[in-house]
Every structure is written in C-alpha cells, then in structure tokens.
C-alpha positions as CSV (number, residue, x, y, z in Angstrom):
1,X,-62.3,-70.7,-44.2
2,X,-59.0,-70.5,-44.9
3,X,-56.4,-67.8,-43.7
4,X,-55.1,-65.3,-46.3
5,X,-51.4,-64.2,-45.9
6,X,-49.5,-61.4,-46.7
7,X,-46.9,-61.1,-49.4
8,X,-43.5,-59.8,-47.9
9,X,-43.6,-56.6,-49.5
10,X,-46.8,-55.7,-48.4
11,X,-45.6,-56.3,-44.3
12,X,-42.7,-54.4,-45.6
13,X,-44.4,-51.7,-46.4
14,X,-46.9,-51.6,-43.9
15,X,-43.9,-51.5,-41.1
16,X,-42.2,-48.2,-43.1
17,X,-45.8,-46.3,-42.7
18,X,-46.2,-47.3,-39.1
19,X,-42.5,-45.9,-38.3
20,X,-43.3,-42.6,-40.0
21,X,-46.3,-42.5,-37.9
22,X,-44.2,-42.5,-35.0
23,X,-41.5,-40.4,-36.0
24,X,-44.9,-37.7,-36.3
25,X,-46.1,-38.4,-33.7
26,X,-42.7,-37.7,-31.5
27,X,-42.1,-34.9,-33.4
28,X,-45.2,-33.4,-32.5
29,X,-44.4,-34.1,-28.6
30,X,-40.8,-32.4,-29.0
31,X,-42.4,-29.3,-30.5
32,X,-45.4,-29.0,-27.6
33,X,-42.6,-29.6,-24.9
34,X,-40.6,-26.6,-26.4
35,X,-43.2,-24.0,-26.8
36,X,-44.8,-24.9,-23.1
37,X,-40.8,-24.9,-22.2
38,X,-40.7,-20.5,-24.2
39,X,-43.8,-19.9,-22.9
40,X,-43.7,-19.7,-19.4
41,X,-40.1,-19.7,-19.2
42,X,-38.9,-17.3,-21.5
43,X,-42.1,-15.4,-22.2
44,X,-42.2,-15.6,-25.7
45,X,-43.3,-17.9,-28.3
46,X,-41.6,-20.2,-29.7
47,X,-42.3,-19.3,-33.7
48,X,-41.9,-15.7,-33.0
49,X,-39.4,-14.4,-35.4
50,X,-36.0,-13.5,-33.5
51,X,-34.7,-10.2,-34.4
52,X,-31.1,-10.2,-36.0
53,X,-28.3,-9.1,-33.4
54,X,-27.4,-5.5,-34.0
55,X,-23.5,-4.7,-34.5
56,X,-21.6,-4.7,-31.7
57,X,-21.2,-1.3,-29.7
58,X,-17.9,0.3,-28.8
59,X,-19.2,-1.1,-25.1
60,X,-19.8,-4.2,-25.8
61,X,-17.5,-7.6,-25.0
62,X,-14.5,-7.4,-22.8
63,X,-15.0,-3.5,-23.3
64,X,-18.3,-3.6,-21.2
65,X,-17.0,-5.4,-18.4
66,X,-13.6,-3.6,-18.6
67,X,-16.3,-0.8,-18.0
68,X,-17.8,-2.1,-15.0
69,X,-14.3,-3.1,-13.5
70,X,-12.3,0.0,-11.4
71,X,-9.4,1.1,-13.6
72,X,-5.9,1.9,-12.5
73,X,-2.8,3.1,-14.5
74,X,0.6,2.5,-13.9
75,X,3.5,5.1,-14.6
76,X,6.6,3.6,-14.4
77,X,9.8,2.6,-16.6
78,X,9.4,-0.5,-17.9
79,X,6.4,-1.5,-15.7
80,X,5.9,-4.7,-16.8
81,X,9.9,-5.9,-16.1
82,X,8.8,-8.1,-13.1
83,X,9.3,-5.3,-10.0
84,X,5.5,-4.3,-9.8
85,X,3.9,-7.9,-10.2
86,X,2.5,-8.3,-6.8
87,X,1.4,-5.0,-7.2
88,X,-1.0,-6.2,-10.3
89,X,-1.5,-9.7,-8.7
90,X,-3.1,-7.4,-5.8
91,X,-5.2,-4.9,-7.7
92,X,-6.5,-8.4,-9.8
93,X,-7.8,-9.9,-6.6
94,X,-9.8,-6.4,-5.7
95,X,-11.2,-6.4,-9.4
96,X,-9.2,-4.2,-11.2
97,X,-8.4,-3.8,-14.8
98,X,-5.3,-2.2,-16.0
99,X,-5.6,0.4,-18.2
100,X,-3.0,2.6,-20.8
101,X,-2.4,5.7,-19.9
102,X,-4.3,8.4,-21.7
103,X,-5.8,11.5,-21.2
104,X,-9.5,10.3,-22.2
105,X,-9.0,7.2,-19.8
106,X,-11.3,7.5,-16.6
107,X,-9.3,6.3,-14.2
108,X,-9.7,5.6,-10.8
109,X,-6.3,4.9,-9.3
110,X,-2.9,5.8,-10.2
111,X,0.3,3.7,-9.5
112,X,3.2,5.8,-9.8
113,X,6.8,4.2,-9.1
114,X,8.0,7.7,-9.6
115,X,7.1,10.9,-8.2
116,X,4.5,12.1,-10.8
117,X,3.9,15.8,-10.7
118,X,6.6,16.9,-12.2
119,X,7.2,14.0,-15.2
120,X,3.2,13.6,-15.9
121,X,2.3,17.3,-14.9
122,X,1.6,18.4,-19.0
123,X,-0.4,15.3,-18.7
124,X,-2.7,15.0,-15.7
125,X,-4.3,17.6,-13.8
126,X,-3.5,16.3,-10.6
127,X,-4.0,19.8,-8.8
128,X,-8.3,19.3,-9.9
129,X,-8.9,15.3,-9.7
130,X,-12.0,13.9,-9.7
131,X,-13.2,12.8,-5.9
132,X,-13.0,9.4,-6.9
133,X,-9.9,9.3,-7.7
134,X,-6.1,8.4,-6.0
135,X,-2.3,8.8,-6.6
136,X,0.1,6.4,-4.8
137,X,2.1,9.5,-3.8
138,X,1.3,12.7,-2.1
139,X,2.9,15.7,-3.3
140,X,6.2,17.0,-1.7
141,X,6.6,13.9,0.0
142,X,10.3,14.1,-1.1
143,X,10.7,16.7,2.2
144,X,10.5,12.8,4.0
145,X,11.9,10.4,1.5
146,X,14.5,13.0,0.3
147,X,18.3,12.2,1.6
148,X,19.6,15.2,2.1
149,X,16.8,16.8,3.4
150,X,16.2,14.0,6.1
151,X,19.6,13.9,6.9
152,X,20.4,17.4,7.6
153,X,16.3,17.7,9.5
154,X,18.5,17.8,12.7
155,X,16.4,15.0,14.2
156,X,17.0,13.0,17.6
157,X,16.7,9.4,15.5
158,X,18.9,10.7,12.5
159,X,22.8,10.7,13.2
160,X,24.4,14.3,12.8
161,X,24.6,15.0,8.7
162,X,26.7,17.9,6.7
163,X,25.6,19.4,3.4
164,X,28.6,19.7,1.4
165,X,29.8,22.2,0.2
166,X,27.3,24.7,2.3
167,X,27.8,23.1,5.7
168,X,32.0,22.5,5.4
169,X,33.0,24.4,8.1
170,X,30.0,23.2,10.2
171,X,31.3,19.8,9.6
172,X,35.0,20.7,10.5
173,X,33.9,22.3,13.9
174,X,32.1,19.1,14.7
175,X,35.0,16.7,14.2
176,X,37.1,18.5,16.6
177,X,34.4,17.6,19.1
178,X,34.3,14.0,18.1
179,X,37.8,13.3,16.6
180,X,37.0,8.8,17.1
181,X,33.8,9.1,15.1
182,X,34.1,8.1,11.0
183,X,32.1,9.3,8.6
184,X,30.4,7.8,5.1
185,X,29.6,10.4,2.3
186,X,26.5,10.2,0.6
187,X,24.2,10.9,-2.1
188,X,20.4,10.8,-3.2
189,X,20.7,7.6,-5.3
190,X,22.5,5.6,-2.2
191,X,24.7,4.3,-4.2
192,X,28.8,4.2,-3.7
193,X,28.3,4.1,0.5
194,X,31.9,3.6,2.1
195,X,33.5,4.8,4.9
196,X,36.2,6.9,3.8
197,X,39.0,9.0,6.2
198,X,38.5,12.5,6.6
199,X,41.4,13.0,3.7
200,X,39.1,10.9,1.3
201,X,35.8,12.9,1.6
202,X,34.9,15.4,-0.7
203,X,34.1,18.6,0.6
204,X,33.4,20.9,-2.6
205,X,31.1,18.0,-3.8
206,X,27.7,19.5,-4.6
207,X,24.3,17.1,-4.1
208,X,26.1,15.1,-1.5
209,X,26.2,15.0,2.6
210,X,28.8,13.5,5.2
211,X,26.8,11.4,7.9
212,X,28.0,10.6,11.3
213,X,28.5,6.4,10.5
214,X,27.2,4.7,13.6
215,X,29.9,2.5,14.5
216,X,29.0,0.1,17.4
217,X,26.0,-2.2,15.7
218,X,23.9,-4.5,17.5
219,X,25.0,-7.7,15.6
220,X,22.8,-11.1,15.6
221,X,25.2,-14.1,15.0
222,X,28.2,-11.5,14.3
223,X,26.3,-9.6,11.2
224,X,25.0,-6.2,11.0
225,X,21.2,-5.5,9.7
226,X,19.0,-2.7,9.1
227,X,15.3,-3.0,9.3
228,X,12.6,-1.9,7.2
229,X,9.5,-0.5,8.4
230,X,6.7,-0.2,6.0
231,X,4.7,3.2,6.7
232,X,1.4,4.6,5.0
233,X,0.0,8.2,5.2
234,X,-3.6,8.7,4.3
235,X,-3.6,12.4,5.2
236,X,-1.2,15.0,5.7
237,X,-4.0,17.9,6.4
238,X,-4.9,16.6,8.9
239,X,-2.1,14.0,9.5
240,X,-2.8,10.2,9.9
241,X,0.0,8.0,10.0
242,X,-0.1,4.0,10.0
243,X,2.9,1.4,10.4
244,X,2.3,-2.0,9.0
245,X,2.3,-4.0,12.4
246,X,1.8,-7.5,10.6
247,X,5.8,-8.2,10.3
248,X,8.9,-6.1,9.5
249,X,11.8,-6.9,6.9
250,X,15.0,-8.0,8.4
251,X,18.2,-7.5,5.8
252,X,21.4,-8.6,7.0
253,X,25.0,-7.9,5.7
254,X,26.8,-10.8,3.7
255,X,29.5,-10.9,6.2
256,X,30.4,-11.0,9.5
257,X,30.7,-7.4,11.6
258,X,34.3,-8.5,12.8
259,X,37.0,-8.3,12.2
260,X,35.8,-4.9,11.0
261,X,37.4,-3.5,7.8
262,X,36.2,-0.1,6.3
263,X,37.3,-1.5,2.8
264,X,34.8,-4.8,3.1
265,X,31.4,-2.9,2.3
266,X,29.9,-6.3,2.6
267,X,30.3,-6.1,6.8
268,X,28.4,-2.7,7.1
269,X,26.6,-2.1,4.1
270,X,23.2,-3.5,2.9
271,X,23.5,-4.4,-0.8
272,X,20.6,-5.7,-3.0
273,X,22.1,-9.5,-1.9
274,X,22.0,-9.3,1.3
275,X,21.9,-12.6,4.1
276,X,18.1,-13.1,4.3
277,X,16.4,-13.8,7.8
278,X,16.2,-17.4,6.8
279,X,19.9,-17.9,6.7
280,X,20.8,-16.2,9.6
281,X,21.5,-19.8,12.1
282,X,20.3,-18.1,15.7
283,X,17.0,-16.9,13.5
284,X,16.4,-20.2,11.3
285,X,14.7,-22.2,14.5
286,X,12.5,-19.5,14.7
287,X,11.4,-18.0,11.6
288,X,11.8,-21.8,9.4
289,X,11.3,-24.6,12.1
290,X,8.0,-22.7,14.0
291,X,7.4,-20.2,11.0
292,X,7.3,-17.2,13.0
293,X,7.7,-14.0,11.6
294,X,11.0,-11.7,10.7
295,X,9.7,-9.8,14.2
296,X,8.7,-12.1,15.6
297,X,11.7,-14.4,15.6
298,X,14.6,-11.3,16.0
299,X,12.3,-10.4,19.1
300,X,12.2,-14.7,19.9
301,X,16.0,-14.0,20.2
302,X,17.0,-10.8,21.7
303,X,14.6,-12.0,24.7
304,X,17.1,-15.6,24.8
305,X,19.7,-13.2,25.3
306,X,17.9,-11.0,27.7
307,X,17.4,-7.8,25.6
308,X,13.8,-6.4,25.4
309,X,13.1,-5.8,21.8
310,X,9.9,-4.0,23.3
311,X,12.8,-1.0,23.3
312,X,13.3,-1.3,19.8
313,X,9.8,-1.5,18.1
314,X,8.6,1.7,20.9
315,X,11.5,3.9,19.3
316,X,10.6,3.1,15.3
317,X,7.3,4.2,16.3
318,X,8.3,7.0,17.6
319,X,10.9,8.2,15.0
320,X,8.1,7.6,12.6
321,X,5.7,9.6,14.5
322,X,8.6,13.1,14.4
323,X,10.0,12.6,10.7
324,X,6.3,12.9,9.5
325,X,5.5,15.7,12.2
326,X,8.6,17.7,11.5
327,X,8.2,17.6,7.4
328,X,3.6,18.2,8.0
329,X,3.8,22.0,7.7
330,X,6.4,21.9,4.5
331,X,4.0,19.5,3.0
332,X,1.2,20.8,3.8
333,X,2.0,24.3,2.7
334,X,2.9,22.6,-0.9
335,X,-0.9,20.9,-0.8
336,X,-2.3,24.0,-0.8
337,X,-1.9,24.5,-4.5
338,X,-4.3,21.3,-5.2
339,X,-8.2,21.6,-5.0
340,X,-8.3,18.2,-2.7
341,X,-6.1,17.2,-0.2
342,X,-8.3,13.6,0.1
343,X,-7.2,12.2,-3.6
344,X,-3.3,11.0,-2.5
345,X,-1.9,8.5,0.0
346,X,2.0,7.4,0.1
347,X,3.3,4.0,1.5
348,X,6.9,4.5,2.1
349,X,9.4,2.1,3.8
350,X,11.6,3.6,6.6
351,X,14.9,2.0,6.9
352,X,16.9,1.9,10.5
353,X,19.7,0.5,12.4
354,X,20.2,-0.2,15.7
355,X,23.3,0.2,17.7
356,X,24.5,-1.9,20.6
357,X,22.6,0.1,23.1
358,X,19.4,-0.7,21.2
359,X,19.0,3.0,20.0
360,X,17.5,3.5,16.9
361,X,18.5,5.5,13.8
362,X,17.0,6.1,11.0
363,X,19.1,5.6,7.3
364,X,16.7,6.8,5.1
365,X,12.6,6.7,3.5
366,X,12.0,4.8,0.6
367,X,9.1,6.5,-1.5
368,X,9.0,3.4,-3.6
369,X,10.1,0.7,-2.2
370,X,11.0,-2.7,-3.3
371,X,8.1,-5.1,-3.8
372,X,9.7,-7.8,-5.5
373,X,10.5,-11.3,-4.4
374,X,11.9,-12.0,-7.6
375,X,15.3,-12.2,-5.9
376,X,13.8,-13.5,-2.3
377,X,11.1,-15.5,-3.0
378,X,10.3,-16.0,0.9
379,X,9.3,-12.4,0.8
380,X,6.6,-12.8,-1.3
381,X,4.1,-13.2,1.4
382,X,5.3,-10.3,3.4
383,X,4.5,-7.9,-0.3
384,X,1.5,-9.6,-0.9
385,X,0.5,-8.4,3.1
386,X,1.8,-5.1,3.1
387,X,-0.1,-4.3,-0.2
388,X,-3.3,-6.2,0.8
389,X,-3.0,-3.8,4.1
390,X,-2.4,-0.7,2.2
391,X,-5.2,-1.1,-0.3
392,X,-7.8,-1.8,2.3
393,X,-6.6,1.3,4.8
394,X,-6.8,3.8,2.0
395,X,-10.3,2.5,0.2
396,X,-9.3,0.7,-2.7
397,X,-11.3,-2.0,-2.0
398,X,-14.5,0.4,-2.2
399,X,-15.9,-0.3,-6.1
400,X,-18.8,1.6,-6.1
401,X,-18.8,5.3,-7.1
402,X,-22.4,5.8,-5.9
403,X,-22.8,8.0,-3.1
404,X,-25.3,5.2,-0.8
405,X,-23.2,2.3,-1.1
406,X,-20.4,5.0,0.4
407,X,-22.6,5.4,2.9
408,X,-22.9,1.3,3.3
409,X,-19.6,1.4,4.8
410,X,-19.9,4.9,7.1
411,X,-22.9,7.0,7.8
412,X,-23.3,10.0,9.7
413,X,-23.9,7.9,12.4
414,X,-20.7,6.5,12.6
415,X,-19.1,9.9,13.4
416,X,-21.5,11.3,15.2
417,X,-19.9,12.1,18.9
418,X,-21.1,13.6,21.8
419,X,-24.6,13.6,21.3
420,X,-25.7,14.4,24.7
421,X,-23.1,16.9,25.2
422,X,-24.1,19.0,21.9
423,X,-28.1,18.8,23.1
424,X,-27.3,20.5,26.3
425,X,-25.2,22.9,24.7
426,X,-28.2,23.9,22.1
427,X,-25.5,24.1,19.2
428,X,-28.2,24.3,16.6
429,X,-26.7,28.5,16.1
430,X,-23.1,26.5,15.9
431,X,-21.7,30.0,18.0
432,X,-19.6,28.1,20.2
433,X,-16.5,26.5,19.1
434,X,-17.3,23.8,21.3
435,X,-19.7,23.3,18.3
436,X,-18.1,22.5,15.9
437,X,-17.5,18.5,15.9
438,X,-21.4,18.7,16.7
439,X,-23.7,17.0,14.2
440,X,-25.5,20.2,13.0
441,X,-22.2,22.5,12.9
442,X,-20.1,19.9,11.0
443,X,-18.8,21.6,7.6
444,X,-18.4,19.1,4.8
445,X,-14.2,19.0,4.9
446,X,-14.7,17.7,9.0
447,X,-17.1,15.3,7.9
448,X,-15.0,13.9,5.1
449,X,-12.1,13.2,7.1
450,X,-14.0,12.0,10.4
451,X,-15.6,9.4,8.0
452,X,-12.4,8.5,6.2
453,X,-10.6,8.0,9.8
454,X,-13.5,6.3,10.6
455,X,-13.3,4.0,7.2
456,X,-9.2,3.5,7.9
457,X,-9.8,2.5,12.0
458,X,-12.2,-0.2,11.0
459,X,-10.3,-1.1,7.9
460,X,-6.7,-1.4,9.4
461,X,-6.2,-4.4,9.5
462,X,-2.5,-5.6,10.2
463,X,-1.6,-1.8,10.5
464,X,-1.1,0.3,13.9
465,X,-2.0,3.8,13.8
466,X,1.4,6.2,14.5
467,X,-0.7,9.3,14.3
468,X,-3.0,10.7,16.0
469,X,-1.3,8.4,18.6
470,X,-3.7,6.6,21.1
471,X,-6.1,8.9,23.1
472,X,-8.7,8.6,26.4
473,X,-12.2,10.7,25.5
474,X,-13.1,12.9,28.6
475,X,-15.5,10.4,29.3
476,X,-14.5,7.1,30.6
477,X,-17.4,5.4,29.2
478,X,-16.0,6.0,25.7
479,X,-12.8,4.8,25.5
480,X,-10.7,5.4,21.7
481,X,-8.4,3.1,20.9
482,X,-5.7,2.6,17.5
C-alpha cells in the first residue's frame, strides 16, 4: 500500500488552523487568570460595567491633600525675597502647606515678620481665634523688643538710657556724675549708631535716646562682639520662658578694638558684614578644625586664657529672666482684651555685650530676627536648629486637630500631682485652696497650661527653660527639673 502525501498548501493550511487554535486557547487562559485575579482580589467581576468617573470636586487633586496638610500663612513684605527660606524649608519638613492669605482660608499657623495687630487687624480677628490656631508674635511684645522702652526700663543688665527730649535734664545731671563716660544716640530702627561728643548729640530730637556706650569690651584676638541669644516665650499669663541652649551666634566687628577711633564704626559697631566666628584665628581651631560650636569654642578659649565663661552664659540667663519679668504685667494687662491667651508664642533674639570684667549688657530684642544664611552660609545650621527647636517647644509639630490624638501626647495623668496628698485632704468639696492643683478641683484654664508646660518640658529639646526657673517639690522623692 502505498503512502499518500500532502500537497504544500494543504500542510499550509493545516499549520494556520492549528496556530489559531492556540492563540484560543491562550486567550481563554489570560481571561480565567484575570477574572480569578478581580475576584478575590478586587471583589468584583471582571465584565462588570465600570461606572464613568464623575467630575472632579472642588476637593479633589492637590486640593484634597492640600486639605489634609496643616496650613500656615506668611505676612511679610516681599516674603518670598530669600529672608524667610529656612523658615518654609522648616514648616515643609513638619508637613505644611503654604497658603494665601485670605479671610475664608482656615489656617492654622500664622508667620508674621511684622507685628500684626495693628497692619492685619481689619483683617483677622486675632482677639477670637480658633483653639487651634497660632501667631508668631504675642501682642505688646514691643514693651520687650521696643528700644526705647528697653532702654529707659532702668534695668541692672541695660546701661543707663535718656529719652530725648523728655529726659534732657536727667541726662545732663548724670554727666556731671560721670564726666569720662561717652555716649551713642539712638533710635528704633538701629540704624546711624556712632559715638558722638556731648556737643554732637541731639537733645530736642524726638523718637530717639542717649545710651551710656560701654567702653572697656572684652575683645577676642583684639575685636569687639556682641552675642545673640535666641529666646522663645510660650506664655506670658502664666509666664514660661525658654533660651535656645543648643549654640549661640557670635558676631564680631570688622576691625580691630585698638587703636580705638570713635569715627571707625567698624571697631565698635556690629554691621550686617560683620567678622564671622570662622574667621576669627584664636576661634578657627576650635569651631573649623574640631567643629565645635560658636559657644562652645568662645567658651574653649576664654578657659585657655583662664576666664570662666560659666560667668557669662549665668548672667544672659539671668538678664533674660528680669527683661521678661519686668515687661509680664504690661503685657499681660494688654492680653486681656483677647479671648485666649494660649493662641500666640514669640521667639525673639536678645543681643548683648560683654565688657572686660565679663559683665553682661544687654543692646537690644530682636522681635524678628534674622534667619538667613544667605550672607553666612555657615549659619545655616544654627537657623535650621533654632527653628526646628522653636517649632517643636510650642506644638507645631502636633497635626491632628482631634481632641484623642491631643491626648496621645498628654493625658490627665501626665499632670496629675500629689495624689496622695489630695486623698488625705478629701478635696472632692475643692474648699481649700490647697485644692486647687488637685485632680477634681482643676478648672479647665489650669489644666490647659499644666498640659502645655507639660507638652513644652518633654518637647524642649535643645532649649533650657528661663522661667519658671528650676525648683525642688516639698517632697524629695519627686524631684522637678528644666
């Protein structure tokens, strides 16, 4: 029997069919493995008709997560210039988003650079904010960062001041009693600082003050420097004072102190170029070669010449401490036109010199200060610190509106002291005054500020706490420290 072949086409042919079988059955496989895949999955089945996506909502997109995100709003001149950008690099890393100013905005903090109430006061109602909200400033803090009223707050750390033309004769009567001292005239924007001769003051001059001019510096490697201490206030009823304690900014004068010449601003005043830590030779082995800190390497020194800085750093604590105790009551009284008292916290810089005695004197408060290393690019660390400090101390790191992640952080139990002390004393009728830091006699306004110093001690950080200034409880077994 012979073998019958197949034409060409026929094998052809035959190959097409078989790949079409193939591709069916493949097909088939792809389709099962998807709807087992949206089945148990996704829930759903796979030929289920998908219902069109509606239009987006005015929520929806960047708007929706803008909406999740805190908000803050800056009020400045020119905000974006290049001044405030550590400030926005900072409120980016805690998850802010920036926001326009306007009314309908539901903001959550506000960044002033300067003092608000007055400028933005047809604007915001900051007298009735909302509990969640915060103002970089508190108002009437110009009673501290004010010139003339610092100067003339007849305080041990501030050298004698004269309000001109009020306080002429004042003025004249102490001259006769120090004819060696010299004198610098001044004004609120700083500006035009030179020591002048009692012939070249201006005595009818109205807005400006003559200033005793402390005259025997301490000098590192012959120049003159002030120091800047960065200072935050998160309540002025009660009062609670913090320093930043993580460095301080060292700013020294472009020239050598001597030969001294009244007419060469450069050896005794601090101008925006001032000689940087860095640059200063006795300093550089400390603060470049080991990378110690501004305080860390002035202190490094003074000890190499056998001066205890300890002296120094005690008394800017201190003078701290009075300026914001002596200006409270003013402050305070100025609060009282504003429903809450817990929506506002200032950080200010303090400026001071030191004389060749190490005694400390204070210049003048900065409500604003710099925060740009645009010009000092070194700095930029000791900005991003300070603000990183600042944020955490006065709760801007707290997101969450809702009352129970609040209490996440602090809880009753936090602030609860005493416990045995109030069961024996059977507070429950809250008659005593003893009473009333007892659990069951607390009003609300207690409670609020026992957890917020409660939330700023365990969220200090790099800051030291001014005031309330360290205490011992009655009993030794509970010791409070800063």
């Amino acid at each position: 029997m012979r073998l019958r072949w197949f034409s060409a086409p026929t094998i052809v042919g035959f190959m097409l069919f078989l790949c079409v079988v193939l591709l069916a059955v493949n097909f088939f496989e792809l389709n099962w493995i998807q709807y087992e895949h949206n089945k148990f999955h996704h829930g759903r089945e796979p030929y289920a008709v998908t219902p069109s996506p509606s239009p987006p909502s005015p929520a929806s997109g960047w708007q929706a997560d803008a909406a999740k995100k805190p908000v803050f709003v800056v009020l400045a001149k020119h905000a974006d210039a290049g001044h405030l950008v550590h400030v926005f690099d900072v409120f980016d890393v805690y998850g802010y988003t920036r926001r326009p100013f306007d009314k309908k905005v539901d903001w959550d903090v506000i960044w002033a650079h300067e003092y608000p109430f007055k400028t933005y006061a047809d604007k915001i109602t900051f007298s009735d904010l909302k509990p969640h909200q915060k103002v970089n400033h508190f108002p009437g803090v110009g009673f501290i960062t004010n010139k003339i009223d610092l100067a003339i707050s007849d305080i041990k750390y501030v050298p004698p001041a004269f309000q001109m033309p009020q306080e002429k004769s004042k003025f004249f009567t102490f001259v006769k009693k120090n004819p060696h001292k010299l004198f610098v005239q001044k004004q609120n924007n700083h500006r035009g600082i030179k020591i002048k001769s009692i012939g070249g003051l201006d005595f009818n001059s109205s807005g400006t003050f003559i200033q005793e001019y402390i005259d025997n510096p301490l000098l590192i490697d012959g120049y003159k420097f002030d120091i800047g201490v960065y200072t935050i206030i998160t309540s002025i009823d009660p009062l609670r004072v913090y320093m930043y304690n993580g460095d301080i900014l060292f700013r020294f004068c472009p020239e050598k102190y001597h030969p001294f010449n009244p007419d060469n601003i450069d050896k005794y005043v601090i101008g925006d170029d001032y000689l940087p830590t860095w640059e200063v030779p006795s300093l550089k082995k400390y603060y470049v070669d080991q990378g110690a800190s501004m305080k860390a390497s002035v202190e490094s020194h003074l000890k190499a010449q056998g001066r205890d800085a300890t002296k120094i750093w005690d008394q800017l604590e201190d003078a701290i401490r009075v300026v914001c105790l002596e200006k409270e009551s003013k402050i305070r009284n100025l609060m009282r036109n504003y429903k809450s008292k817990t929506n506002f916290f200032e950080m200010a810089r303090f400026d001071f010199v030191v004389d060749n005695d190490l005694k400390v004197y204070i210049m003048e408060v900065n409500m604003s200060p710099n925060l740009s290393s645009a010009h000092y690019r070194p700095n930029r660390l000791l900005y991003e610190q300070v603000l990183f400090n600042l944020f955490a101390i006065v709760g801007l790191t707290y997101f969450e509106r809702r009352e129970d992640s609040i209490n996440m952080a602090v809880s009753t139990k936090n602030i609860v002291a005493y416990p045995e002390t109030c069961a024996k004393m059977n507070c429950n009728s809250c008659n005593s005054e003893d009473c009333l830091l007892c659990s069951p006699c607390m009003d609300s306004y207690t409670k609020v500020q026992l957890t917020n110093a409660y939330r700023e001690h365990i969220d200090r950080h790099d800051c030291k706490r001014v005031f309330p200034p360290k205490f011992v409880s009655y009993n030794d077994n509970n010791n409070y420290y800063k």
